[in-house]
C-alpha positions in Angstrom: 86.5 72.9 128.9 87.7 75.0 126.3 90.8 74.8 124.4 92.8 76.3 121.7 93.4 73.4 118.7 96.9 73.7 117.2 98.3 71.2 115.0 100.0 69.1 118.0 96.9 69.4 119.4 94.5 71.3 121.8 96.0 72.9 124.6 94.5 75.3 127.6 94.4 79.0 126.5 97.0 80.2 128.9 99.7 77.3 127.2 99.4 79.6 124.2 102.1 82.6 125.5 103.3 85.5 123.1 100.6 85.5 120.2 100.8 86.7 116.8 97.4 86.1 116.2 97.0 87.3 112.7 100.1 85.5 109.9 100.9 83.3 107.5 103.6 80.5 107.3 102.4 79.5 103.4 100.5 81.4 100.8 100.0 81.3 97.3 97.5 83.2 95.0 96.9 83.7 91.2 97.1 87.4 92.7 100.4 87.3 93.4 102.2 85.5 91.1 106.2 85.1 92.2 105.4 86.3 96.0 104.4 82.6 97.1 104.8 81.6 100.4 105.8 78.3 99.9 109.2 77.4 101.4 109.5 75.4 104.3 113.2 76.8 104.9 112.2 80.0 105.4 109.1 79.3 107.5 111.1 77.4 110.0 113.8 80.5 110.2 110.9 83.1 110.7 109.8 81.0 113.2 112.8 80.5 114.7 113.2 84.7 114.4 109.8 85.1 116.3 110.6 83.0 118.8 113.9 84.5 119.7 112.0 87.7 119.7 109.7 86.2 122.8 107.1 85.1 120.4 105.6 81.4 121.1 102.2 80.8 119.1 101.3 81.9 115.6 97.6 81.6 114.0 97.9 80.9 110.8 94.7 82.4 108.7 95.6 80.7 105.4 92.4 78.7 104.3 91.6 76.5 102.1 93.2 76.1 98.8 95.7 78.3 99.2 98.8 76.1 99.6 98.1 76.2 103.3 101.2 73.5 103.5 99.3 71.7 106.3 101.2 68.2 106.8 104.8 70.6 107.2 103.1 72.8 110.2 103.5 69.5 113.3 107.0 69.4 112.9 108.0 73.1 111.9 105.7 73.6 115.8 108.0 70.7 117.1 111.7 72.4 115.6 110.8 75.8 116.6 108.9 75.5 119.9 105.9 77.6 118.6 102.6 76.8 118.9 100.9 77.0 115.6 96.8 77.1 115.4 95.9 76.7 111.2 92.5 77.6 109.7 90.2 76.1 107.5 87.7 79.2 105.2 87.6 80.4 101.9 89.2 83.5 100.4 87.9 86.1 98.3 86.7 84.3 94.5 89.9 86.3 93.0 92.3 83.7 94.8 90.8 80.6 93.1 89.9 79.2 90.0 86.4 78.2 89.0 87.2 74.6 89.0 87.9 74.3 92.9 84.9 76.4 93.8 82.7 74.4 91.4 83.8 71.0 93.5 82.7 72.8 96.9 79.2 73.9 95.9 76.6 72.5 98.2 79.1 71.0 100.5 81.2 73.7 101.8 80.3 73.9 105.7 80.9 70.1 105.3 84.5 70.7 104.4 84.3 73.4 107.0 83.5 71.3 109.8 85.4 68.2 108.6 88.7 69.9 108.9 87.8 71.7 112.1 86.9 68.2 113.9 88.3 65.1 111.4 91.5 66.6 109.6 92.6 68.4 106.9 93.6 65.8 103.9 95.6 63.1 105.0 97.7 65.3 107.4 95.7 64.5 110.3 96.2 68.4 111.4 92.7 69.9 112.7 91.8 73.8 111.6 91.5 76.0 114.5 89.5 78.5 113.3 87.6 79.5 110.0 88.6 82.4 108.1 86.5 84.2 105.4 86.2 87.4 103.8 84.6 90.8 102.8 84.5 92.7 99.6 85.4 96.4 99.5 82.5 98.6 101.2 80.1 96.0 100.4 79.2 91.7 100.1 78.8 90.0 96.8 77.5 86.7 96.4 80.7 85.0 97.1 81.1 86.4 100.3 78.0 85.5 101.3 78.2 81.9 100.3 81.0 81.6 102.3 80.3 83.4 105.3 77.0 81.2 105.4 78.8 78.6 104.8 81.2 79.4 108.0 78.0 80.4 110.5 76.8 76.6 109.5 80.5 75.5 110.6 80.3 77.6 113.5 76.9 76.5 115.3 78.4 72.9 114.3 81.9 73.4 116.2 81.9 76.3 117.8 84.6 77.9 116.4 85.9 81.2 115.9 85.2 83.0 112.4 88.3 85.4 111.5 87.3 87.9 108.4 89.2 89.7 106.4 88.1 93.0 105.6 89.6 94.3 102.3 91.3 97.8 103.4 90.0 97.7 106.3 86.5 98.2 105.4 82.7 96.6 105.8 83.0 95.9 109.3 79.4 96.9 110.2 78.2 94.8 106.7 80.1 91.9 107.7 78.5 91.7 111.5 75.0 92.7 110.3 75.3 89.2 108.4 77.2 86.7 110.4 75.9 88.1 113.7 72.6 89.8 112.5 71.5 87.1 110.0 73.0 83.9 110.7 73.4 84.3 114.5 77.0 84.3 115.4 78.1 85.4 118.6 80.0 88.8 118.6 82.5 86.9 121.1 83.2 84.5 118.1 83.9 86.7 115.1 87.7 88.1 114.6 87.7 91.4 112.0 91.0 91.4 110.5 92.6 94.6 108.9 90.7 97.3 111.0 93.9 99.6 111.4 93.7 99.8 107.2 90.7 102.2 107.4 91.4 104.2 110.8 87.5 105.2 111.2 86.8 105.9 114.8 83.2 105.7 114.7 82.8 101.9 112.8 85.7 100.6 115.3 83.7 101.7 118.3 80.0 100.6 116.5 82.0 97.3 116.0 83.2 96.9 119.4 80.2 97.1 121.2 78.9 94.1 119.0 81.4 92.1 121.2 83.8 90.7 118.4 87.3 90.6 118.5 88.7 93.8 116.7 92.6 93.0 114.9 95.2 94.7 114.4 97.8 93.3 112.5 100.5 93.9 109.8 102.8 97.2 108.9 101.5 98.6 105.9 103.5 97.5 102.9 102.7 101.5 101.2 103.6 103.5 104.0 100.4 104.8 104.7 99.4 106.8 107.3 97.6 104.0 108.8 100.6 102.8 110.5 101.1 105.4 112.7 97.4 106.4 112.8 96.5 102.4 114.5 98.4 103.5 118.1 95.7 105.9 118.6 93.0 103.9 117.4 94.1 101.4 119.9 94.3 104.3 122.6 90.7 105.4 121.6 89.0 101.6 121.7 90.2 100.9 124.8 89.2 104.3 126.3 85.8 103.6 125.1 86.0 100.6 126.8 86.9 98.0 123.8 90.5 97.4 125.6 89.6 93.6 126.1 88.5 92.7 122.8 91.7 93.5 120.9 94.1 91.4 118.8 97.5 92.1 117.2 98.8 90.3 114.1 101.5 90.2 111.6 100.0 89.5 108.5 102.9 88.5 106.0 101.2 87.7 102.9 104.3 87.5 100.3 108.4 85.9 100.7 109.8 89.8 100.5 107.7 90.3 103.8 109.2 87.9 106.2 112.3 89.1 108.2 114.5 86.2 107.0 114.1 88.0 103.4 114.8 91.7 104.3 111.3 92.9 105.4 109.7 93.4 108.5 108.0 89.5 109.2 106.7 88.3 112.4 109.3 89.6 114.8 108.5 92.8 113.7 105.3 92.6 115.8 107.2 92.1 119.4 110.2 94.5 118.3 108.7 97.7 117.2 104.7 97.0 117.8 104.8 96.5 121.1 107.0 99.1 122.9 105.3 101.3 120.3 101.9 100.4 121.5 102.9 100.4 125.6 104.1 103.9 124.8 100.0 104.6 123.7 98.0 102.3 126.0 100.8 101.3 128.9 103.0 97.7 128.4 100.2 95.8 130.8 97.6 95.8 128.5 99.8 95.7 125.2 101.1 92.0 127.4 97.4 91.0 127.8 96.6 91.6 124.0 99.8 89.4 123.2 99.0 86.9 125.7 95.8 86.5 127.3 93.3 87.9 124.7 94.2 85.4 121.7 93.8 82.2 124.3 90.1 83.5 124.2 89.1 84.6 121.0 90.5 81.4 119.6 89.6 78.9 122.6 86.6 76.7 121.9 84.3 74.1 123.7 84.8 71.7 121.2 81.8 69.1 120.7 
């Protein structure tokens, strides 16, 4: 039977309510130096936030090596009554340095599938999903190591594969190889970041590949994309993409969350949603929150 595998442990899709199925509790990155994500304070009064807002389940897409913060996510699920799914994955090559991706060479589905099904570290906590990611318009060698790496994982576990796509871009690249190449379901791949390029015609083309299509975070430049991803939403699920959709968050540096002044995970249930029921009608903005993310993230775990 499949089930969605947070950090207290796997639970029926429907247990996961109010999703934000695209954020991040702990971050850190030689790209953004003094914008860590690293305090456990704050993540437990974000949480506390979201939950007040009606949220109750976050996915964490932080991967691995990232300062993921994994043995502080059991008890920040227990002290805030939200359900928290963490992944394992590998970032672009800009977030690490050599020395951590020399140690993974030739074993990194192995870690992959280890912290899906044994435990990340000594923390005990299982991964619920693997996350990767694209290049800009295109897929370097990196990429393609990892992705491979996560397909391997995948046909191992079964587990979902969310990607970020930088700016919003190489959708069609991205499922040509993990769905094309290495045969991933469609149903198993999340794109992350679609509402940062607003093209119509690659949203639909991806779509009808059967992945999951996201939607998640305010832009932090005020760009046009913000009020542009309403409509794209309105468009995909007139084309008949309305069940594969996801809605995330996304807060990737402290000045983000709503506990430091910006807009943070509440942000998703106080101005996303009635902004998107106004678009698409409150019944399916509920089934994006709710139902959809209890499927793209439930698994038949071996």
């Amino acid at each position: 039977m499949s089930r969605v595998r947070t950090v207290l442990g796997d639970i029926r899709p429907e247990e996961l309510g109010v999703c934000d199925a695209h954020d991040h509790l702990f971050l850190r990155s030689p790209q953004l130096p003094g914008l860590e994500l690293d305090d456990v304070s704050a993540a437990r009064a974000e949480l506390t936030a979201f939950r007040a807002a009606g949220g109750r389940a976050v996915v964490q897409w932080t991967p691995h090596g990232m300062g993921r913060r994994t043995a502080d996510l059991p008890e920040l699920s227990r002290t805030t009554g939200v359900r928290l799914v963490c992944a394992t994955g590998l970032h672009q090559v800009a977030h690490y340095e050599p020395e951590l991706l020399d140690r993974l060479r030739g074993r990194l589905a192995e870690v992959f599938v280890s912290e899906l099904t044994e435990g990340i570290g000594t923390s005990g906590v299982r991964a619920g999903l693997i996350k990767v990611a694209g290049g800009f318009h295109a897929l370097d060698a990196h990429t393609r190591w990892t992705m491979t790496a996560a397909a391997e994982a995948h046909h191992a576990t079964g587990a979902p594969i969310a990607v970020h796509l930088e700016l919003g871009t190489g959708a069609l690249d991205v499922l040509d190889l993990l769905c094309g190449e290495l045969g991933v379901p469609g149903h198993r791949v999340i794109l992350g970041h679609l509402n940062r390029s607003p093209d119509p015609v690659v949203q639909r083309q991806a779509g009808a590949s059967g992945c999951w299509l996201a939607f998640d975070g305010p832009s932090r430049a005020h760009h046009a994309t913000d009020w542009r991803m309403p409509e794209a939403v309105r468009a995909l699920a007139e084309a008949g993409y309305g069940d594969r959709l996801l809605l995330g968050g996304d807060t990737v540096v402290a000045g983000a969350r709503s506990v430091d002044g910006g807009p943070g995970m509440p942000y998703l249930l106080r101005r996303v949603r009635p902004r998107l029921a106004e678009a698409v009608g409150a019944e399916l903005v509920d089934r994006i929150l709710t139902e959809h993310p209890g499927r793209a993230f439930a698994v038949d775990w071996p």
